[in-house]
N, C-alpha and C positions, 0 to 999 in steps of 0.2 A: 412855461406859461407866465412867468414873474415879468419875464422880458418886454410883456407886453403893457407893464404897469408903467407910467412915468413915474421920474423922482417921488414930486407932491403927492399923489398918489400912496405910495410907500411911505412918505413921511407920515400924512392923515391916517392911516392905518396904521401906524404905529401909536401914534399920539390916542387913538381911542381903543386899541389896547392897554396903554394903562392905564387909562381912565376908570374904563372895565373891570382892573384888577387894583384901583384903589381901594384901601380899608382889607385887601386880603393878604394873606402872605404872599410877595411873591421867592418861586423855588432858588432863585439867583443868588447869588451870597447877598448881605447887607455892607453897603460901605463903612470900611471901620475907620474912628478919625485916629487910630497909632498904632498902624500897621507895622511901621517900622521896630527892630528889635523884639518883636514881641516874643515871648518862653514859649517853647516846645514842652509837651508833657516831657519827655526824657531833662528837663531843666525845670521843672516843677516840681516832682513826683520827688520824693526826697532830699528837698528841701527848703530848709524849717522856715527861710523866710516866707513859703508858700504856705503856710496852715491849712489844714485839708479840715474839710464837717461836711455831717451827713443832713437835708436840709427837706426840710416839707413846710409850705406855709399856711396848708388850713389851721381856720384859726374858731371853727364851730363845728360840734357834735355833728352836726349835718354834712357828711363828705360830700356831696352836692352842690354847696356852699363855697366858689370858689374863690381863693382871695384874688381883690383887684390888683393891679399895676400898681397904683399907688402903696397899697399897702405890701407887695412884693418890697417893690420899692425903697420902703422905710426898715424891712430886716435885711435887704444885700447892705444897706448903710451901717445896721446896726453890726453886723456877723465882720463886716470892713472894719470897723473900726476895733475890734478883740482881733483882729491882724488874721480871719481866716481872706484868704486867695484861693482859693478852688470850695467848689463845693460841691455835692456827690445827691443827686437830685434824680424821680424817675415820675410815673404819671405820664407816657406819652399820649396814652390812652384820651387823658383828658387834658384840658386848655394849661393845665401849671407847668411842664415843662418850657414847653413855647412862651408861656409870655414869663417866666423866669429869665428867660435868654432874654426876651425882647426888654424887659424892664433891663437889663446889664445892658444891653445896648444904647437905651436910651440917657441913661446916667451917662456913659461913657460917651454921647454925643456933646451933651452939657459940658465933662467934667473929662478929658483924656489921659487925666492920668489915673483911673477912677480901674482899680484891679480887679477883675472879679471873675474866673475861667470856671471849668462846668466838665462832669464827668458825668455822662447822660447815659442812664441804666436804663435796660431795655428786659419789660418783662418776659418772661419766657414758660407758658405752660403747655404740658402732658396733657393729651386727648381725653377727652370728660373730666377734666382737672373740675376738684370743688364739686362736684357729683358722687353718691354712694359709688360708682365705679371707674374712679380714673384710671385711663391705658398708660401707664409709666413706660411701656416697652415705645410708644406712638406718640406724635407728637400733636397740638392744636397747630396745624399746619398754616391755616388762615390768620387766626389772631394773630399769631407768632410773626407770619408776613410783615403784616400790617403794622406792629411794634419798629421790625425792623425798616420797614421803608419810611417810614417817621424818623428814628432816628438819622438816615441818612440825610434826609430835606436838610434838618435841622442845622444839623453839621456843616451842609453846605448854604445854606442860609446864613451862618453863623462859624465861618470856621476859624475866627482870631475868637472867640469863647468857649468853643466846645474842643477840650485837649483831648478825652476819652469815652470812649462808648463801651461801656458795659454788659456782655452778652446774659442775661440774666443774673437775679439775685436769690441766692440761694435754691437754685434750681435744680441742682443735682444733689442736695442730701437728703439723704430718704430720710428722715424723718418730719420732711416737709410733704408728707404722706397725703395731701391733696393735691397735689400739682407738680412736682419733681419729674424729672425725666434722664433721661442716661445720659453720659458725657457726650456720643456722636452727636448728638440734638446740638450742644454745643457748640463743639467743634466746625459741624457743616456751617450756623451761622458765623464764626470767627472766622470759618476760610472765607466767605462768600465776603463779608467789608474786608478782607483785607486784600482780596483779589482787586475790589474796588480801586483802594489804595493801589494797587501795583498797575491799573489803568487809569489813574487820574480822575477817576469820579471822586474820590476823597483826598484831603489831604494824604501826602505820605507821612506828614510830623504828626497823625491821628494814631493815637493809642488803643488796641483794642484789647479787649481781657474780658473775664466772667468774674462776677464780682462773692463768691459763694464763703459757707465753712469751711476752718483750716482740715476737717475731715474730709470734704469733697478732692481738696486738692491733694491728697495722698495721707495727709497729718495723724487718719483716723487707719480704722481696720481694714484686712485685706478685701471687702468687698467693693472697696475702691478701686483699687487696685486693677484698673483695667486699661487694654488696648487704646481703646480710645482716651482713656485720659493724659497719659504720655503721648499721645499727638496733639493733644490740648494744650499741653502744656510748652510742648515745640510750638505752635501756632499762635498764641497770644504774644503780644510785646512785654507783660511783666502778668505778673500774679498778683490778687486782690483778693485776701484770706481774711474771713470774721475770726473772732474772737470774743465770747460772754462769759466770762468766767462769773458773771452775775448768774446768769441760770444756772451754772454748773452748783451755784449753792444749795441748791436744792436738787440736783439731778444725780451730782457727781459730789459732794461735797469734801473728799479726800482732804481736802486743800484747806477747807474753811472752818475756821474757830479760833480754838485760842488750850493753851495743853494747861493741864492741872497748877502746874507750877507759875502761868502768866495770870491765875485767876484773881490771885492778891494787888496783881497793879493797878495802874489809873486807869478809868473807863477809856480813856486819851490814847493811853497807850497800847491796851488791847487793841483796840480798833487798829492802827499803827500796824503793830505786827499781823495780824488778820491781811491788812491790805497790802502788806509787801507780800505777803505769801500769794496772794489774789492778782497783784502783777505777776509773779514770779509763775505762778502757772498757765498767763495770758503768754508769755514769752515762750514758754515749754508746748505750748501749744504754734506759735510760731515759728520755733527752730524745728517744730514736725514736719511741719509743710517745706521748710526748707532744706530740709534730709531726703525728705522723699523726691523732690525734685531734682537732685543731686544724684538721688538713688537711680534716677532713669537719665543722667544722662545730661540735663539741660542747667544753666546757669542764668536764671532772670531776675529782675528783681521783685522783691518779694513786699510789697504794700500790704499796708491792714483796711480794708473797704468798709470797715464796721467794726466798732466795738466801744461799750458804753457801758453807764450805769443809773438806773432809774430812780429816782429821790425818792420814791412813794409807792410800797406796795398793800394791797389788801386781802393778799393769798399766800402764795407758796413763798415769798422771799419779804416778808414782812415781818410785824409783829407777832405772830404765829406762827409766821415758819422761820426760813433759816434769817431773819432780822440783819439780812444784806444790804436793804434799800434805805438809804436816809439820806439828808442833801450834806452829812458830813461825808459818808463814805464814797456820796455820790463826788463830793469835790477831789478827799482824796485822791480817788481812781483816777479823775480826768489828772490832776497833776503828775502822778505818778506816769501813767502812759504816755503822756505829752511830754515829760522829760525824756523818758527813756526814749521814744522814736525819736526826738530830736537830735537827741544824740548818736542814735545810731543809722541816723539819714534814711529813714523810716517817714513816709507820709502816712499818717492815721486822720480817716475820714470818721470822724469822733460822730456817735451816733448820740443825741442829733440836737439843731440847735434851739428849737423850739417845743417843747410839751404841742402833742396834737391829742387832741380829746374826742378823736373820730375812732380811732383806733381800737379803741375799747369801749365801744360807745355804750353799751349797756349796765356797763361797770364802773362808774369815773373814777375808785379808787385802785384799778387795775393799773399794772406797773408799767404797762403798753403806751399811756394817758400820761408817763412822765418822767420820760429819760431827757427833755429838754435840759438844757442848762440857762433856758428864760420861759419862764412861766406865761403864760398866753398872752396875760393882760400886760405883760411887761416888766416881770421881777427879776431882776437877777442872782439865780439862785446862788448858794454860797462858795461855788467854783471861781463864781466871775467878782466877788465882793472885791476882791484888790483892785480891779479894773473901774469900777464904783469909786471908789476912793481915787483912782486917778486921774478921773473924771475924764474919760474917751468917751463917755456916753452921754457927757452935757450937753443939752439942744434936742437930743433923740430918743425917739416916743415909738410905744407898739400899745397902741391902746392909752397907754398912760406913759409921762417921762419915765423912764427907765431907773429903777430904782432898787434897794435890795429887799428878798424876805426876808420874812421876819422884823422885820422893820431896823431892819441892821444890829439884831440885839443877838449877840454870839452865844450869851448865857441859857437864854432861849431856845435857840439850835442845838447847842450841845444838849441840851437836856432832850431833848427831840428824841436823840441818836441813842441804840442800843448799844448795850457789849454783846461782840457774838456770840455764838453758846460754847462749849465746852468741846472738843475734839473726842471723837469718838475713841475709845479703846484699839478698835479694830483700822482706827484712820493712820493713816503715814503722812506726815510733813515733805 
């Protein structure tokens, strides 16, 4: 029937087709202005000149509330300038993924040489998930679609910014006991994008992986330990394994304190040893997932997709409880990790770069409300204070110029910060 169109015809029909689909997304990739050269996740993912963060930009108690383009905007510039290049972002649900990408597109139309790549997590829940009775054995088949047909637009909208798609976070460890569901759930979605990949609806340089605990991927007890997870773990292109050893202060505390004999030193120093112990079981938590994956067989590489420390709590890892959270211990930890994966060509997607106050919204002094390493209105907590000082962040505003807590007074902070408590009798180092 086409045949019977003239040229003009077909042109004019074209011409008010995109007329049509001005102002919407169209599914076609977007022209990127530096194409050329551009890194592959396999030239990203492990190295340090790439800085990996875990990234949300509401920026009001109202999740509702979502942040403009501009104000996206002004954090890829700020999170750019403390030298992260990837960041690990999810929401396809609603408008922040998409205009995340769209706002990196748009800078990089201005500015080409303007770095900014995107690991887009794809949530993933169990049938009546978040109801008195969720089916862990069954999956929400629809939502779960619909998560993943988004991330693929995306991707191919977008495919010189989106390096990785993430098949759910934290989806397979039970004690994400409202929504979890078994490793095949996984895997069926990692075969189906990667079959994509092997027919050219996706790149083939796209990374696929589930971004879960170093427990889910083998790290933890034998009820892991299943068929389908060893095909999960064949079927992704690398592994993306959390790591808290901030909860584990109150869960598992083995690790955390300080022994009879450290009780006499400087508040400075206790902390100090506290936190290298506090590395040192994020890494023994690492090398699990990477035994186990060795134990079945496969050799990938092994990322950390999560793992952080919250400056502020008001329950169980606070002043009452095990007095883990403060913005000293919180700097510590981010240095400590960020050396050690760099060194060991380790991407760590540092959770996360901004305090979101949705999160805990009923609680503001909940520890959920402020694992940022920039305080909403624009502080930069005492991780980033050397950066402050070297002034990367002159010109650049999140609410207010960018500046430190505490109003840069160190005496102040430290006095903030506890000693941890005392190591229990029964605890082993």
């Amino acid at each position: 029937m086409l045949s019977i169109f003239s040229t003009n015809i077909l042109l004019l029909l074209s011409l008010c087709l995109l007329i049509a689909c001005s102002g919407s997304e169209s599914k076609k990739s977007v022209p990127s202005p530096n194409k050329e050269n551009m890194p592959t996740a396999s030239e990203i993912l492990g190295n340090p000149q790439y800085q990996a963060i875990s990234y949300g930009g509401y920026r009001n108690t109202d999740h509702s509330i979502e942040p403009t383009l501009d104000e996206l905007k002004e954090d890829l510039t700020i999170m750019s300038a403390m030298g992260v290049r990837i960041l690990r972002t999810y929401k396809l649900h609603k408008p922040h993924a998409a205009n995340v990408l769209k706002a990196i597109h748009e800078i990089k139309q201005k500015d080409p040489d303007f770095e900014m790549y995107v690991m887009l997590g794809v949530w993933i829940d169990c049938e009546h998930a978040f109801t008195d009775h969720p089916n862990h054995e069954r999956e929400d088949s629809a939502a779960n679609q619909k998560e993943i047909e988004r991330a693929v637009e995306l991707s191919q909208i977008y495919p010189d910014i989106v390096k990785v798609i993430a098949v759910g976070n934290e989806a397979m460890v039970k004690w994400a006991a409202s929504y979890y569901v078994q490793p095949g759930v996984i895997l069926r979605w990692v075969n189906h994008l990667q079959a994509l990949k092997q027919s050219g609806s996706l790149s083939k340089d796209l990374w696929i992986t589930s971004s879960d605990n170093f427990a889910s991927w083998g790290g933890g007890g034998d009820e892991y330990h299943v068929e389908d997870l060893t095909d999960l773990i064949e079927a992704v292109d690398y592994i993306s394994m959390h790591t808290y050893p901030m909860h584990d202060t109150h869960y598992n505390p083995a690790f955390w304190g300080i022994t009879s004999d450290e009780s006499s030193l400087s508040k400075k120093e206790q902390i100090a040893l506290a936190m290298n112990r506090t590395l040192d079981y994020a890494r023994t938590q690492y090398q699990q997932t990477v035994d186990y994956m060795h134990r079945v067989g496969q050799n990938k590489p092994v990322h950390i997709g999560e793992t952080g420390c919250a400056s502020h709590s008001n329950s169980h890892y606070g002043r009452d409880g095990s007095r883990a959270t403060d913005e000293y211990k919180q700097a510590m930890y981010y240095h400590l990790v960020r050396d050690w994966s760099n060194k060991e060509g380790i991407s760590c997607f540092y959770f996360e770069a901004f305090d979101e106050s949705w999160k805990d919204a009923a609680n503001p002094g909940g520890s959920e409300n402020h694992f940022g390493l920039f305080t909403i209105d624009g502080k930069a907590k005492y991780a980033l204070w050397s950066l402050v000082d070297q002034g990367v962040f002159n010109g650049l505003e999140r609410i207010n110029p960018i500046s430190k807590t505490f109003e840069g007074n160190l005496e102040s902070l430290l006095n903030s910060a506890e000693s941890p408590p005392q190591l229990k009798i029964n605890q082993t180092l």
